[in-house]
PDB file of N, CA, C and O in Angstrom:
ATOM      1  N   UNK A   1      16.679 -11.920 -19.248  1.00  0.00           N
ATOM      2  CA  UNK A   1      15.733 -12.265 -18.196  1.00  0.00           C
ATOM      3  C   UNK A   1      14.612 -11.227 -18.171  1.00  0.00           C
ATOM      4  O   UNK A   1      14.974 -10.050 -18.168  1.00  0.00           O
ATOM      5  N   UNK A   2      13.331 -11.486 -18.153  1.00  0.00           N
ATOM      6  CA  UNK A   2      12.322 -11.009 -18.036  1.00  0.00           C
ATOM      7  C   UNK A   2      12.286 -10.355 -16.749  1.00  0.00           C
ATOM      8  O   UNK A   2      12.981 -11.080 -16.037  1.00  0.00           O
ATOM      9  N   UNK A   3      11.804  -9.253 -15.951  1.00  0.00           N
ATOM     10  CA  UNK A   3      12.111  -8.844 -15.378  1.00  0.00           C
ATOM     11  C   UNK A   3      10.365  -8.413 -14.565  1.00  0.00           C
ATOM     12  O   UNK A   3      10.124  -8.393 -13.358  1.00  0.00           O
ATOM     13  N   UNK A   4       9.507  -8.149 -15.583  1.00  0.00           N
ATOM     14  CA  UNK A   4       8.191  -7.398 -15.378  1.00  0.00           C
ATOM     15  C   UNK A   4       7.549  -8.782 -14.749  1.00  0.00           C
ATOM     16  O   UNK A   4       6.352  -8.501 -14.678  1.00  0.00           O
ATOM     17  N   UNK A   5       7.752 -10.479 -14.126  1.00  0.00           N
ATOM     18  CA  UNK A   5       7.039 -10.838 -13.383  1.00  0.00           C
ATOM     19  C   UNK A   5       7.455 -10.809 -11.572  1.00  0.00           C
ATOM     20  O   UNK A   5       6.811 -11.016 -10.544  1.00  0.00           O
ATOM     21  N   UNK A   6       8.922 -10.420 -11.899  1.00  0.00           N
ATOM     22  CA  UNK A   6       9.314 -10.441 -10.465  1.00  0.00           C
ATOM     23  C   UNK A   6       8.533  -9.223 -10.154  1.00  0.00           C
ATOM     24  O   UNK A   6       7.525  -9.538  -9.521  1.00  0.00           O
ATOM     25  N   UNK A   7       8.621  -7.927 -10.365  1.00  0.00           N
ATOM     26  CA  UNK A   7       8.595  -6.354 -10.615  1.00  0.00           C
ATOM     27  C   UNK A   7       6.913  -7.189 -10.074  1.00  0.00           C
ATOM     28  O   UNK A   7       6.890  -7.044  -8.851  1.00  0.00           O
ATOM     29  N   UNK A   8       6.080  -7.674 -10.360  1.00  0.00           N
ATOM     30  CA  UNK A   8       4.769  -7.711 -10.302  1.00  0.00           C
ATOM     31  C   UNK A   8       4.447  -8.257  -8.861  1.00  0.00           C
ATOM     32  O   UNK A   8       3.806  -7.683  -7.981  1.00  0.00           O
ATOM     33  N   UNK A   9       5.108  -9.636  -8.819  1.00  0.00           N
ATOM     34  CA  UNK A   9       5.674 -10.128  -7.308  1.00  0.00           C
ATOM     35  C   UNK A   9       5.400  -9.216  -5.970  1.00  0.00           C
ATOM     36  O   UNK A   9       4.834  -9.358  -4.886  1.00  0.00           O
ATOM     37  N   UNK A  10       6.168  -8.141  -6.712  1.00  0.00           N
ATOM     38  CA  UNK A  10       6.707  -7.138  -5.777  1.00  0.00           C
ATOM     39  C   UNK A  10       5.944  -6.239  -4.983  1.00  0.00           C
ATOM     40  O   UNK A  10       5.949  -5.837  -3.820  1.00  0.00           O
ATOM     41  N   UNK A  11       5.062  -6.006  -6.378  1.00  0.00           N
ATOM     42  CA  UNK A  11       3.889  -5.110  -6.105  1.00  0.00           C
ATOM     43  C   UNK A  11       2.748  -5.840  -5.450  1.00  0.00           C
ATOM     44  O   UNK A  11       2.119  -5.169  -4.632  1.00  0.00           O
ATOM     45  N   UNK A  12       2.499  -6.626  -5.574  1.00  0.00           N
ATOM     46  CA  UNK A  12       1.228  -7.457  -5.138  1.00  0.00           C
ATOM     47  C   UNK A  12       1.854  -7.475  -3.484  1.00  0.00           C
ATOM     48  O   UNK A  12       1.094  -7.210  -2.552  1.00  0.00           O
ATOM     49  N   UNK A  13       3.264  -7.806  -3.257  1.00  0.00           N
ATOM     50  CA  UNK A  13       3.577  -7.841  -1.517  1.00  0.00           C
ATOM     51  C   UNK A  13       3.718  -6.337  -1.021  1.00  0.00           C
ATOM     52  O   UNK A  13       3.425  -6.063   0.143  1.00  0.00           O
ATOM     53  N   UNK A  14       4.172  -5.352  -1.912  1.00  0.00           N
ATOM     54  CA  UNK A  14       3.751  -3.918  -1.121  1.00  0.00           C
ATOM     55  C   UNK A  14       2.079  -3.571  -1.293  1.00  0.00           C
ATOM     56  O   UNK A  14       1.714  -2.517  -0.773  1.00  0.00           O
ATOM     57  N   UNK A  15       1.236  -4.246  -1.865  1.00  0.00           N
ATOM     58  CA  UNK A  15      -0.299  -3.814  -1.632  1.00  0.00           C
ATOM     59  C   UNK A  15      -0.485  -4.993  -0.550  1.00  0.00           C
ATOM     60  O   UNK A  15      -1.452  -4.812   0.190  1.00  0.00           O
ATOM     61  N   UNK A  16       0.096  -5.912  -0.370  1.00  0.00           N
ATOM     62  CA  UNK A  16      -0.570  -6.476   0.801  1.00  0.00           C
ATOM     63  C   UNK A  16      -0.256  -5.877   2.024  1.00  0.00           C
ATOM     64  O   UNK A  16      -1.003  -5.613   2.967  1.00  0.00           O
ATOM     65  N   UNK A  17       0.956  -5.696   1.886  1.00  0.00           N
ATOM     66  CA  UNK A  17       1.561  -5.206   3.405  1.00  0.00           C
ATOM     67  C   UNK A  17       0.936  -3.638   3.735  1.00  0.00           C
ATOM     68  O   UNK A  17       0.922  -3.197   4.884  1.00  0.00           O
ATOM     69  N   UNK A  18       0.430  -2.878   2.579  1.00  0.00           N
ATOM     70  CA  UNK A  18      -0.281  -1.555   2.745  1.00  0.00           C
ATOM     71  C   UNK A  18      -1.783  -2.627   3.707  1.00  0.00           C
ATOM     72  O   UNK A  18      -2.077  -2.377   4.876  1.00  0.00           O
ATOM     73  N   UNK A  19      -2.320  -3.465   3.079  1.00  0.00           N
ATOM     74  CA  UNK A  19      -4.016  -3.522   3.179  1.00  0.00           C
ATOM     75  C   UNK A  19      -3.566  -4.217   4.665  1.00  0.00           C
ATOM     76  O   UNK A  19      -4.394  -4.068   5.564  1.00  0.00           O
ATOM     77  N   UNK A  20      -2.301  -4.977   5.006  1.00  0.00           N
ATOM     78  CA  UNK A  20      -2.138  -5.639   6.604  1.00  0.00           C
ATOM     79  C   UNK A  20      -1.958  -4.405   7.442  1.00  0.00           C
ATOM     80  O   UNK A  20      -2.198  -4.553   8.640  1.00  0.00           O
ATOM     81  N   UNK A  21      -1.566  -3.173   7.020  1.00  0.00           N
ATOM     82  CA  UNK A  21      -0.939  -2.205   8.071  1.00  0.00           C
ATOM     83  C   UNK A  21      -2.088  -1.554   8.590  1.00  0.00           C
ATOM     84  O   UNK A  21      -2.588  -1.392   9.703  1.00  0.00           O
ATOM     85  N   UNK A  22      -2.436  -1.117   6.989  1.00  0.00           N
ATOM     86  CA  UNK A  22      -4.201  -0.375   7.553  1.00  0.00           C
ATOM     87  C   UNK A  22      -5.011  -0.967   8.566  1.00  0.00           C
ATOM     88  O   UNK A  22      -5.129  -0.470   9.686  1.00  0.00           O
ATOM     89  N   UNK A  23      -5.730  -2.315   8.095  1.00  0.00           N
ATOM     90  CA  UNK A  23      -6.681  -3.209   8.592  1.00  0.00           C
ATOM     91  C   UNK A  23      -6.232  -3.430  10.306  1.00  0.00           C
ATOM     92  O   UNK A  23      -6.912  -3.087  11.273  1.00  0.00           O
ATOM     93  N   UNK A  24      -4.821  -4.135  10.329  1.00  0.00           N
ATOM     94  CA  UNK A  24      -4.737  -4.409  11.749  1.00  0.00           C
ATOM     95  C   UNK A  24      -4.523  -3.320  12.469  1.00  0.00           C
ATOM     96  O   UNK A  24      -5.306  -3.040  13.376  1.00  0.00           O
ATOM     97  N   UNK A  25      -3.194  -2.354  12.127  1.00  0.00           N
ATOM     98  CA  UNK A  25      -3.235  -0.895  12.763  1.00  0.00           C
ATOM     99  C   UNK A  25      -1.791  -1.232  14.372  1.00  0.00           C
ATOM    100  O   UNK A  25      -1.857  -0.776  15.513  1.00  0.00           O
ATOM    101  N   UNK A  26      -0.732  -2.116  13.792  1.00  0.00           N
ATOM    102  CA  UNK A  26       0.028  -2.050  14.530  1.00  0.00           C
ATOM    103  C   UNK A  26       0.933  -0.892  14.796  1.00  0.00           C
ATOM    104  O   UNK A  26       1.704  -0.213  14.119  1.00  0.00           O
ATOM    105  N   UNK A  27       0.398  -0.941  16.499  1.00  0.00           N
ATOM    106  CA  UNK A  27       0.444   0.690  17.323  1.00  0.00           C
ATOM    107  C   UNK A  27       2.320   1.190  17.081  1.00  0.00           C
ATOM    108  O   UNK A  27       2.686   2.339  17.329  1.00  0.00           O
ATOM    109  N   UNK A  28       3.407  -0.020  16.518  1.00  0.00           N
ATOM    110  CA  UNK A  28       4.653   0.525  16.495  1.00  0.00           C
ATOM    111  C   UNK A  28       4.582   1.148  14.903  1.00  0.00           C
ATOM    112  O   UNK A  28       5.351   2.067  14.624  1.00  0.00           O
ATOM    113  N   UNK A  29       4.043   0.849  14.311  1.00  0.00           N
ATOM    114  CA  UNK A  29       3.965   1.248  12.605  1.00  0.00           C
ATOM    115  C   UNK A  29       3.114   2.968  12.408  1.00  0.00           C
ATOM    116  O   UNK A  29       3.430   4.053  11.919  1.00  0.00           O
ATOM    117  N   UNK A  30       1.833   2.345  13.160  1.00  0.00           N
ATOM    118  CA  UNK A  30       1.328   3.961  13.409  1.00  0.00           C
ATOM    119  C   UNK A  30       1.819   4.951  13.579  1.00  0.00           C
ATOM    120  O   UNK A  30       1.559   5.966  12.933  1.00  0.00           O
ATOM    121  N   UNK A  31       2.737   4.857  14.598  1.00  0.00           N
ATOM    122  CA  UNK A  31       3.291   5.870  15.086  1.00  0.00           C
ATOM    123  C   UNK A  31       4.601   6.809  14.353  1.00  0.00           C
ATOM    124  O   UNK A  31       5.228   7.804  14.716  1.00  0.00           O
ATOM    125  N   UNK A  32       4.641   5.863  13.056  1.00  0.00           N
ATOM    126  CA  UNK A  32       5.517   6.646  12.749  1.00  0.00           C
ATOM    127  C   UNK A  32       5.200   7.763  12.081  1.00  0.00           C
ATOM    128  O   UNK A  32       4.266   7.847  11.282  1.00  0.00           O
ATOM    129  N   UNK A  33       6.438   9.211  12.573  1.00  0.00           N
ATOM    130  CA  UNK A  33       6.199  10.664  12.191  1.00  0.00           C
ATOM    131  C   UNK A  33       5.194  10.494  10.211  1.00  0.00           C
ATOM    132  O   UNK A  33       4.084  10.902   9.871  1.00  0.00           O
ATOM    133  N   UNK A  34       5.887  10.006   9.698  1.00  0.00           N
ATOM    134  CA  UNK A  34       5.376  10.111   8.099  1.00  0.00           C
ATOM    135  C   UNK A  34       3.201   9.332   8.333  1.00  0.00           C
ATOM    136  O   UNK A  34       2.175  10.010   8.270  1.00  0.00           O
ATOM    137  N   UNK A  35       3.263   8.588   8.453  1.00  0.00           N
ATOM    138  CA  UNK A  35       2.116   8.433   9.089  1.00  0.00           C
ATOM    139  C   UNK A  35       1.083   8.992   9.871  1.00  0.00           C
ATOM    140  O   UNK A  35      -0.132   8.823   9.763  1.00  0.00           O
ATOM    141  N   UNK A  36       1.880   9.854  10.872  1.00  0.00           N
ATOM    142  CA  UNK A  36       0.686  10.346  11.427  1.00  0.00           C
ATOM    143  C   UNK A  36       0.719  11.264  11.150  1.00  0.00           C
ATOM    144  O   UNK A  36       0.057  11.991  11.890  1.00  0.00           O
ATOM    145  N   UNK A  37       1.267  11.822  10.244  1.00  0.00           N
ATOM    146  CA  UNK A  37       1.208  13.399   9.520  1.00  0.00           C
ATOM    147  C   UNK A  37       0.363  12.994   7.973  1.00  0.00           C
ATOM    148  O   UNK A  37      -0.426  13.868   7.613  1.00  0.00           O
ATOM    149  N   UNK A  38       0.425  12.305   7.462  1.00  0.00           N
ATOM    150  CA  UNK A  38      -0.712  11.750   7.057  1.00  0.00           C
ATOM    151  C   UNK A  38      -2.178  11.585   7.325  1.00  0.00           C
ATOM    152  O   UNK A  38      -3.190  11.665   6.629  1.00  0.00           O
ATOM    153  N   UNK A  39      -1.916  11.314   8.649  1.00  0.00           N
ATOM    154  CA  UNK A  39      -3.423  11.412   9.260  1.00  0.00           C
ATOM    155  C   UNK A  39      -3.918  12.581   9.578  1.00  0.00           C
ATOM    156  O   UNK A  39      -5.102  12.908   9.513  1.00  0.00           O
ATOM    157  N   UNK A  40      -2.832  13.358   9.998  1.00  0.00           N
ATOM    158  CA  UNK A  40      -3.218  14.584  10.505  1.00  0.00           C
ATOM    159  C   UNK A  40      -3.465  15.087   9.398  1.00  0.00           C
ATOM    160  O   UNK A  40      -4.686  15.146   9.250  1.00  0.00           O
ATOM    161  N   UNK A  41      -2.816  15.555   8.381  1.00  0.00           N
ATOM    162  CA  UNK A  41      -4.117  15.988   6.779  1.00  0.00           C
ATOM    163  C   UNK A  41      -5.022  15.797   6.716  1.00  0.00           C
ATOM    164  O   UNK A  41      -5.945  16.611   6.746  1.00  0.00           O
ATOM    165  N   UNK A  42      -5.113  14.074   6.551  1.00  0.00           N
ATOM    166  CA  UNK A  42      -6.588  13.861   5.491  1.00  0.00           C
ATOM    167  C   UNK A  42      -7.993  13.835   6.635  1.00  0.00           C
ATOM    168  O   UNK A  42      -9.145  14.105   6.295  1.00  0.00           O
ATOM    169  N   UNK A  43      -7.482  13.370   8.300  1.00  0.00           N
ATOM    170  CA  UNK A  43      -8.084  12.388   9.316  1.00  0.00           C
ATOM    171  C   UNK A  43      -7.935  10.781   9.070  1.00  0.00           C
ATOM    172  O   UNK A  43      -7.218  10.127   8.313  1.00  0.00           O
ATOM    173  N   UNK A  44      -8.893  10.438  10.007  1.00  0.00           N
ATOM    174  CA  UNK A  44      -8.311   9.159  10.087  1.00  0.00           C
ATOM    175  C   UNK A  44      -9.288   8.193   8.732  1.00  0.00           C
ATOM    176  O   UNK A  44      -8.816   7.217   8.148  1.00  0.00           O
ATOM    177  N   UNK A  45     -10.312   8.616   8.544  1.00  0.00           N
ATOM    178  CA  UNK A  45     -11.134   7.939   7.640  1.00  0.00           C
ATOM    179  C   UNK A  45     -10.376   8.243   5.679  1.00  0.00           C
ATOM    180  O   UNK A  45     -10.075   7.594   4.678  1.00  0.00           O
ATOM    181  N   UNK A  46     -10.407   9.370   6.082  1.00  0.00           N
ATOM    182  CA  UNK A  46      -9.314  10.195   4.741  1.00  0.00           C
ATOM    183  C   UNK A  46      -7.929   8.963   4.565  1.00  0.00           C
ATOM    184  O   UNK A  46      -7.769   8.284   3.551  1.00  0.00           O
ATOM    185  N   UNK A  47      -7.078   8.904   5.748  1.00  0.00           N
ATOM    186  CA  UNK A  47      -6.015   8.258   5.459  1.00  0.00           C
ATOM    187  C   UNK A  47      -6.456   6.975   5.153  1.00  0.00           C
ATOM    188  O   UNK A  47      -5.909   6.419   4.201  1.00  0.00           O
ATOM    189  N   UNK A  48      -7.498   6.275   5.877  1.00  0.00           N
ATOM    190  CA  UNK A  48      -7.488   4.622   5.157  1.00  0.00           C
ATOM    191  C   UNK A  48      -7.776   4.842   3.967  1.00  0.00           C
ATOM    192  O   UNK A  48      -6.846   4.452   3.261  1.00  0.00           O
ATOM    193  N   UNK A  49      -8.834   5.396   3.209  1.00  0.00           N
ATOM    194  CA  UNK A  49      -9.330   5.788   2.107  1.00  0.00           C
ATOM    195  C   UNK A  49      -7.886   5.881   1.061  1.00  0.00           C
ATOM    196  O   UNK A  49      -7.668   5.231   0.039  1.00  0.00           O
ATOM    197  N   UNK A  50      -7.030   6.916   1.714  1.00  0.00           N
ATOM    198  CA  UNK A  50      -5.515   6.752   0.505  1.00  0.00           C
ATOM    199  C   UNK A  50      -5.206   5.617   0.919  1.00  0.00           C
ATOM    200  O   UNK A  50      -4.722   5.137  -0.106  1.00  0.00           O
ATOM    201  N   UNK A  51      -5.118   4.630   1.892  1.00  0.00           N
ATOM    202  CA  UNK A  51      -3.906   4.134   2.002  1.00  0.00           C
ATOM    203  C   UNK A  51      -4.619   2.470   1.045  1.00  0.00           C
ATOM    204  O   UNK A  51      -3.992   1.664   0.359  1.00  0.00           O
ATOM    205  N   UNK A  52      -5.838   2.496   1.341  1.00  0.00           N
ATOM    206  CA  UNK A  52      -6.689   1.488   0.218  1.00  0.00           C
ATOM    207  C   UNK A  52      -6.528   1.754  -1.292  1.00  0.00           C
ATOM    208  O   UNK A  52      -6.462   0.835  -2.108  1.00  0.00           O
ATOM    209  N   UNK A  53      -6.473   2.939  -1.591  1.00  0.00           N
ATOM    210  CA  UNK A  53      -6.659   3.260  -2.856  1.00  0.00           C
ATOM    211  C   UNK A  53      -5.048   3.034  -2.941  1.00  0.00           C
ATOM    212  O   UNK A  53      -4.628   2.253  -3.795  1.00  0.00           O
ATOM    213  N   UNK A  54      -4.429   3.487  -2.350  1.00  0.00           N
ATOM    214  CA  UNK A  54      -2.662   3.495  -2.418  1.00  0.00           C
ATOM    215  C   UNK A  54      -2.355   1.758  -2.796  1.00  0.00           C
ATOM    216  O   UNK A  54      -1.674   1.507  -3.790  1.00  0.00           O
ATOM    217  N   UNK A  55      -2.819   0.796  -2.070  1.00  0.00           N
ATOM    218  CA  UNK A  55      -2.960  -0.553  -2.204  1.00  0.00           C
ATOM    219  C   UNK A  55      -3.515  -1.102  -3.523  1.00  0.00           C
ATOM    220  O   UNK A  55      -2.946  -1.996  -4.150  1.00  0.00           O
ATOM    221  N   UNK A  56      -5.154  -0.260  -4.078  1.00  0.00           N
ATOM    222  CA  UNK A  56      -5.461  -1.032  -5.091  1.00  0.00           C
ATOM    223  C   UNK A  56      -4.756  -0.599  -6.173  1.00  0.00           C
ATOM    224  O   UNK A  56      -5.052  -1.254  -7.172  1.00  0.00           O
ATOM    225  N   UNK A  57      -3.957   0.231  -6.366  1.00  0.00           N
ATOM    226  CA  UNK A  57      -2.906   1.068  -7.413  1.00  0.00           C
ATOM    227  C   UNK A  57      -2.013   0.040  -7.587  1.00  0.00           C
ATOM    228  O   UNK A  57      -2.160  -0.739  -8.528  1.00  0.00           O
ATOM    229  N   UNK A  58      -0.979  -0.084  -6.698  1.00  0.00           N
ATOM    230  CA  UNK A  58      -0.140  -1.241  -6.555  1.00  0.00           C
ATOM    231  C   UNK A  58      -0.711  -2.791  -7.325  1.00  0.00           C
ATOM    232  O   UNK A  58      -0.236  -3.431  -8.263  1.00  0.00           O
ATOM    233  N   UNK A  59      -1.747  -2.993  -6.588  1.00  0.00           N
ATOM    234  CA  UNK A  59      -2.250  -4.481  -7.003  1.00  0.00           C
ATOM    235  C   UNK A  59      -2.722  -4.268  -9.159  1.00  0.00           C
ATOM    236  O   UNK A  59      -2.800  -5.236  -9.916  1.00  0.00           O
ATOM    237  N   UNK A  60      -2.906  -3.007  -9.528  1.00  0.00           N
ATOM    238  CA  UNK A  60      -3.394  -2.641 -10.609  1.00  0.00           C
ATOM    239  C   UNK A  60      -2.220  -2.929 -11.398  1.00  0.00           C
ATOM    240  O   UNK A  60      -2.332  -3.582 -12.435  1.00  0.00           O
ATOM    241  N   UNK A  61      -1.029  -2.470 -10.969  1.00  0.00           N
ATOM    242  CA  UNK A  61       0.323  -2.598 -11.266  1.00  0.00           C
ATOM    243  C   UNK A  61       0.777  -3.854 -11.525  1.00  0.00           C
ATOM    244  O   UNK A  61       1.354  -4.041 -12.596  1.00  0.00           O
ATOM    245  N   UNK A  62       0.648  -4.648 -10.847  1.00  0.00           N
ATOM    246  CA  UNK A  62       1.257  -5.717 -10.449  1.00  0.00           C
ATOM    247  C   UNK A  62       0.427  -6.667 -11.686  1.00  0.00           C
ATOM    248  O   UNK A  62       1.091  -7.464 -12.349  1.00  0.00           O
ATOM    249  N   UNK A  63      -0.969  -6.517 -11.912  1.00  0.00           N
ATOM    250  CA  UNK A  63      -1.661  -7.353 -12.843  1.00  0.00           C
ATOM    251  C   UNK A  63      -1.027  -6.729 -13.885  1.00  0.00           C
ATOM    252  O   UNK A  63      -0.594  -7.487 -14.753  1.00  0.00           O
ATOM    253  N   UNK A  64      -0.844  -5.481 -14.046  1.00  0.00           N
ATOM    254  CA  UNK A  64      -0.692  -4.826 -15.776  1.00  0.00           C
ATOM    255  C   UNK A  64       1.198  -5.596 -15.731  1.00  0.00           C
ATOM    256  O   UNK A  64       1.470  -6.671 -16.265  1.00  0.00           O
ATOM    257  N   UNK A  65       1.774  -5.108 -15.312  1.00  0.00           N
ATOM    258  CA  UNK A  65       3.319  -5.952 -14.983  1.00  0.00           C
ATOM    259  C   UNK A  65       3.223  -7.050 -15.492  1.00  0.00           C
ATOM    260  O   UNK A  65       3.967  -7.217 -16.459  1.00  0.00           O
ATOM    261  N   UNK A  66       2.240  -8.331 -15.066  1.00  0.00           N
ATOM    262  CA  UNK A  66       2.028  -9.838 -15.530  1.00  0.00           C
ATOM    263  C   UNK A  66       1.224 -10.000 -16.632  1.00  0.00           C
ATOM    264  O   UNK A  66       0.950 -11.125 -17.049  1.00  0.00           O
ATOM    265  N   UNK A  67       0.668  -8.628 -17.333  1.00  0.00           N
ATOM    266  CA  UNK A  67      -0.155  -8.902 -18.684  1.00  0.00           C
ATOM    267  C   UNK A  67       1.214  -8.772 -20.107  1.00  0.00           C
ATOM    268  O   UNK A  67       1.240  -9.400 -21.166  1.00  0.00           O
ATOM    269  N   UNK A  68       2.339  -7.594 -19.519  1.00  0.00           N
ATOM    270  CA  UNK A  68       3.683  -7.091 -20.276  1.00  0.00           C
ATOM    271  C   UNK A  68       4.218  -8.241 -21.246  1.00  0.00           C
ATOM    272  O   UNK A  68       5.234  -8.060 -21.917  1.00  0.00           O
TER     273      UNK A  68
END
């Protein structure tokens, strides 16, 4: 069994769920300690900035996965 289109699947739903968390900004997700210590590093413009780039990585993945 081929394995690298599920594996791609996968990735494409952890870059979405990164680009839904950012964008909407649900206040129970925020809050968590790993997160807002995140923010507290970069600020708040810094953290969307990783957490987009963190997303288009994933989605980069996920195409190279379905080219394999």
């Amino acid at each position: 069994m081929n394995w690298y289109p599920l594996l791609a699947l996968l990735a494409f739903a952890y870059a979405a769920a990164v680009l839904y968390i950012v964008i909407k900004k649900p206040p129970k997700i925020m809050q968590m300690g790993k997160l807002q210590a995140i923010e507290k590093m970069l600020g708040k413009k810094g953290a969307d900035i990783f957490y987009y780039v963190w997303a288009v990585v994933f989605a980069a993945m996920g195409i190279w996965l379905l080219t394999l």
